[in-house]
C-alpha positions in Angstrom: 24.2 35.0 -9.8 21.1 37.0 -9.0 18.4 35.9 -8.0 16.7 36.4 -11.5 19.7 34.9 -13.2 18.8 32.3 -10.4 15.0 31.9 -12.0 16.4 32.3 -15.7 18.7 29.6 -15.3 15.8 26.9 -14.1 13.7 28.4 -17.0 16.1 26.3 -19.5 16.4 23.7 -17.3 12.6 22.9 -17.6 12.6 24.0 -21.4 15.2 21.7 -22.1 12.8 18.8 -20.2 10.2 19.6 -21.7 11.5 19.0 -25.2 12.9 15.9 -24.1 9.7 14.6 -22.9 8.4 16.2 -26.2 10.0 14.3 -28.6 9.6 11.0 -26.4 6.1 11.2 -26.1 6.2 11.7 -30.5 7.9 8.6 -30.5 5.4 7.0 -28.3 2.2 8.5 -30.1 3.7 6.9 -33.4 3.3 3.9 -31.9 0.3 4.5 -29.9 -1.7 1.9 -31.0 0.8 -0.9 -30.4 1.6 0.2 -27.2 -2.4 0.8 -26.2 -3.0 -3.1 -27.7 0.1 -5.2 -25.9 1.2 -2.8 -23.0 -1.6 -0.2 -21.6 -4.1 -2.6 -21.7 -2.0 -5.9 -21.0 -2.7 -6.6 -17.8 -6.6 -7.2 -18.8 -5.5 -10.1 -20.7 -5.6 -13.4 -18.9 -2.0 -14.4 -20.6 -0.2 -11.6 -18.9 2.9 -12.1 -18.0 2.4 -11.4 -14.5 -0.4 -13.9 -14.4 1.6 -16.2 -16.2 4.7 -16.2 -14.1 2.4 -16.1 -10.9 0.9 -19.3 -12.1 3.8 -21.4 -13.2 5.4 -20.7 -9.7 2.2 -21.9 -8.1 2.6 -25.4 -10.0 5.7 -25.6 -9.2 5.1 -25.6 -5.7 2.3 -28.0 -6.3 -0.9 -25.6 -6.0 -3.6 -24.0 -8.7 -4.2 -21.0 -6.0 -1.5 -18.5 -7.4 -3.5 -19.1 -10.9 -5.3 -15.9 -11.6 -9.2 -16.4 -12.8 -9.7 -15.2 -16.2 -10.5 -11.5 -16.2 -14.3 -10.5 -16.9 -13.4 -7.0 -18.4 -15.0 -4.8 -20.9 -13.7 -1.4 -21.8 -15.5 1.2 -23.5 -14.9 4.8 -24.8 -18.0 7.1 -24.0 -17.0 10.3 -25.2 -17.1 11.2 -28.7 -13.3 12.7 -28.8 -12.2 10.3 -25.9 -9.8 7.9 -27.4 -8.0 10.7 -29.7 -7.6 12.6 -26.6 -6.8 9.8 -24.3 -3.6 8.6 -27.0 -2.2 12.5 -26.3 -2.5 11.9 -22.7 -0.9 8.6 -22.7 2.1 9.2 -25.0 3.0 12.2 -22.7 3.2 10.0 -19.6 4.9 7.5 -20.9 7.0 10.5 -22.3 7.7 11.2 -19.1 8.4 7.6 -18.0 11.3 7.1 -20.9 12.7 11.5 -20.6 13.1 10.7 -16.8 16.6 10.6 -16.8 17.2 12.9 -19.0 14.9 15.3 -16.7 16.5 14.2 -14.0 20.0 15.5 -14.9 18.2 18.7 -15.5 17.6 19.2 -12.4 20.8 17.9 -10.9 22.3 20.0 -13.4 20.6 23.4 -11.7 21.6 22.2 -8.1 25.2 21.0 -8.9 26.7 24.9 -8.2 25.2 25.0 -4.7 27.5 21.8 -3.1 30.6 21.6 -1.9 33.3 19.5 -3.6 32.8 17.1 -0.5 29.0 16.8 -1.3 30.0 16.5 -5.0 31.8 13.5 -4.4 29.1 11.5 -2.1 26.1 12.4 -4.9 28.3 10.9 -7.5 26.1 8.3 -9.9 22.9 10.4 -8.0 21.1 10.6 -11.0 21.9 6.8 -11.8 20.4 5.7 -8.8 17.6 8.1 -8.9 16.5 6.8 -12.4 16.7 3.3 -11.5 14.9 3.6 -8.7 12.0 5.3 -11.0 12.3 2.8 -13.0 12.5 0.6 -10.3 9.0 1.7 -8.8 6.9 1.8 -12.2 8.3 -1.4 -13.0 6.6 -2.5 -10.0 3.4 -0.9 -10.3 3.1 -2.1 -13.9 4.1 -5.7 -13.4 2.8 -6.1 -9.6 0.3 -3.5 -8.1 -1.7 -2.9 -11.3 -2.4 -6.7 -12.1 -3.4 -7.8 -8.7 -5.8 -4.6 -8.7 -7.3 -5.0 -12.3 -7.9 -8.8 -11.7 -9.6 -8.2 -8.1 -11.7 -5.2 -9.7 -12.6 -6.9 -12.5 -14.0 -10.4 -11.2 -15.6 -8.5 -8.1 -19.6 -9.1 -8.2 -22.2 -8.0 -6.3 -24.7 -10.0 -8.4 -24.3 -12.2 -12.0 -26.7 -9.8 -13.2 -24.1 -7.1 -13.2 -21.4 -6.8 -15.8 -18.1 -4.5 -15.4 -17.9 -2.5 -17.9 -15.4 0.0 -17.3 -14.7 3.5 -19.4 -11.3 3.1 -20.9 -10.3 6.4 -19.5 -11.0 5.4 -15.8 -9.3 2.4 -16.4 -6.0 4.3 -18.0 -6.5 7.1 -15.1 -6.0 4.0 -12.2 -3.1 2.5 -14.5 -1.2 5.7 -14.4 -2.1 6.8 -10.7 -0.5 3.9 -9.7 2.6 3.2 -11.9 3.3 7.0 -11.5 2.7 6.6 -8.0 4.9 3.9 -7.7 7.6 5.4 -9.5 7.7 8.9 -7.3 7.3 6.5 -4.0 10.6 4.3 -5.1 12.4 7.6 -4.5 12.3 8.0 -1.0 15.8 6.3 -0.2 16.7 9.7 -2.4 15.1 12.2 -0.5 16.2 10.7 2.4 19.3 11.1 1.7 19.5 14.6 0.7 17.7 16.1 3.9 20.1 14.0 5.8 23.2 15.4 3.9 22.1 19.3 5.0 21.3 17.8 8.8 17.1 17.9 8.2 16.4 14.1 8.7 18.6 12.3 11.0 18.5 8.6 11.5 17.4 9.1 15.4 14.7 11.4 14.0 13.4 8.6 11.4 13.5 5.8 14.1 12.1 7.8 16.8 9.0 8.2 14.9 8.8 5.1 12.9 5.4 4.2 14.1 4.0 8.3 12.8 5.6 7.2 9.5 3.9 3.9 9.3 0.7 5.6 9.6 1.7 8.1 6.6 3.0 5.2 4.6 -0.5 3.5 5.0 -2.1 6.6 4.0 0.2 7.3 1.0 -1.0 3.5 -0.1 -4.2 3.9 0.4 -4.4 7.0 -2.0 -2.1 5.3 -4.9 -4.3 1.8 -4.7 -8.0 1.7 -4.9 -10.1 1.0 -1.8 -9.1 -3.1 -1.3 -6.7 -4.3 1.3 -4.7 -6.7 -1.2 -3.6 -3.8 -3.4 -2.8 -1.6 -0.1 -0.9 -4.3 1.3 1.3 -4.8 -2.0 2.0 -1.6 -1.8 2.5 -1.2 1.4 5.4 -4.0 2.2 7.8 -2.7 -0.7 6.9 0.7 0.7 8.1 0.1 4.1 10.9 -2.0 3.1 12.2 1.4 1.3 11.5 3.6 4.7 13.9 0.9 6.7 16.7 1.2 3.8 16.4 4.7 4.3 17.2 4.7 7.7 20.4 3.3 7.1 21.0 5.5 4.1 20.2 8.5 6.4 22.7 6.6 9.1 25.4 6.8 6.5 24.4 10.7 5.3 24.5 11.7 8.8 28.0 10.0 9.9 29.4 11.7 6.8 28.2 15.0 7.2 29.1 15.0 11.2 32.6 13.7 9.9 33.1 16.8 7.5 31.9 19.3 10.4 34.7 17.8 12.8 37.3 18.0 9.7 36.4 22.0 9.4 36.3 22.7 13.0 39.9 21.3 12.8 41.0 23.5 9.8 
């Protein structure tokens, strides 16, 4: 194929993803009420079910001090168009959210022609993995990161004389930076793995400069979480966790790939 084939090609791919996220993000906007009254704005509610399970695990070890304090939050819409607008943005992320495997195979779809049988066979289940790890990471921003952060933000006082009163689109903006965020981050093990496949990232390379990447994983948590340590360090341990598993999955990657090179050498 030519190289505007090449381009023609991805031009379906992404129309094809973009429909998909299309017609999810309808469904979602048919129910955009529901899902702005029980799931966007859930985790202001003091019955949470993050709060909730947080708290019974706390009695059961005999202590009140894993029982969040009822949130002190007030949203409001300050724009005369806001919410109408705000119920187009949020139906196309979460859009995005439920197409993402669909999306996903896309993509795989446009890459597929450019590997080897050999590759083929250790990618198998890649968009599997890849979606369940998305799922994985917004899960986890949703249930985790974004409670914690709400509940700190919105009981944090400089004086009883002043009330937070937040603007619902600020407060759906921080929702979606960090269950987004979350959900791109869980897909490192993924990356790793393919720059270690084509010889990129090696497992000496990634050990080597662990300490570098520490640095750039506190970074990367300090932009997805707003400016508190508790949030960074929430985000920051399942982070890290993900950079050591990636380090074995770039182990693996690199034993395989070095194993295929001696196998060619031979034929």
């Amino acid at each position: 194929m030519t190289f505007i084939d090449h381009i023609e090609e991805l031009r379906w791919h992404i129309i094809r993803s973009m429909i998909a996220i299309l017609v999810a993000s309808i469904v979602v906007f048919i129910y955009a009420e529901w899902i702005y009254q029980h799931i966007i704005t859930g985790p202001t509610r003091s019955n949470f079910v993050s709060y909730r399970v947080l708290c019974s695990l706390g009695r059961k070890m005999g202590t009140e001090s894993l029982c969040m304090k009822d949130i002190n939050l007030t949203l409001q819409n300050t724009e005369m168009s806001g919410q109408f607008l705000l119920s187009f943005s949020s139906s196309f992320m979460m859009g995005f959210i439920l197409a993402f495997p669909f999306v996903f195979w896309e993509f795989w779809k446009f890459l597929k022609p450019a590997l080897n049988p050999q590759e083929m066979k250790h990618a198998r289940g890649i968009v599997f993995w890849s979606s369940l790890l998305f799922f994985f990471g917004v899960v986890f921003g949703y249930l985790v990161l974004a409670p914690f952060t709400i509940n700190f933000f919105a009981n944090y006082q400089l004086s009883p004389d002043i009330k937070n009163i937040f603007t619902i689109s600020n407060y759906y903006e921080s929702l979606s930076d960090m269950v987004l965020g979350m959900g791109i981050v869980f897909e490192l093990p993924i990356v790793v793995f393919f720059l270690s496949r084509v010889g990129i990232l090696t497992p000496k390379i990634m050990r080597k400069n662990r300490r570098y990447a520490i640095v750039i994983l506190i970074f990367l948590s300090e932009i997805i979480t707003p400016p508190d340590w508790f949030s960074w360090l929430i985000v920051f341990v399942p982070v890290y966790f993900l950079f050591e598993v990636s380090i074995n999955i770039s182990a693996r990657a690199e034993k395989d790939r070095l194993n295929r090179l001696e196998r060619q050498q031979y034929e």
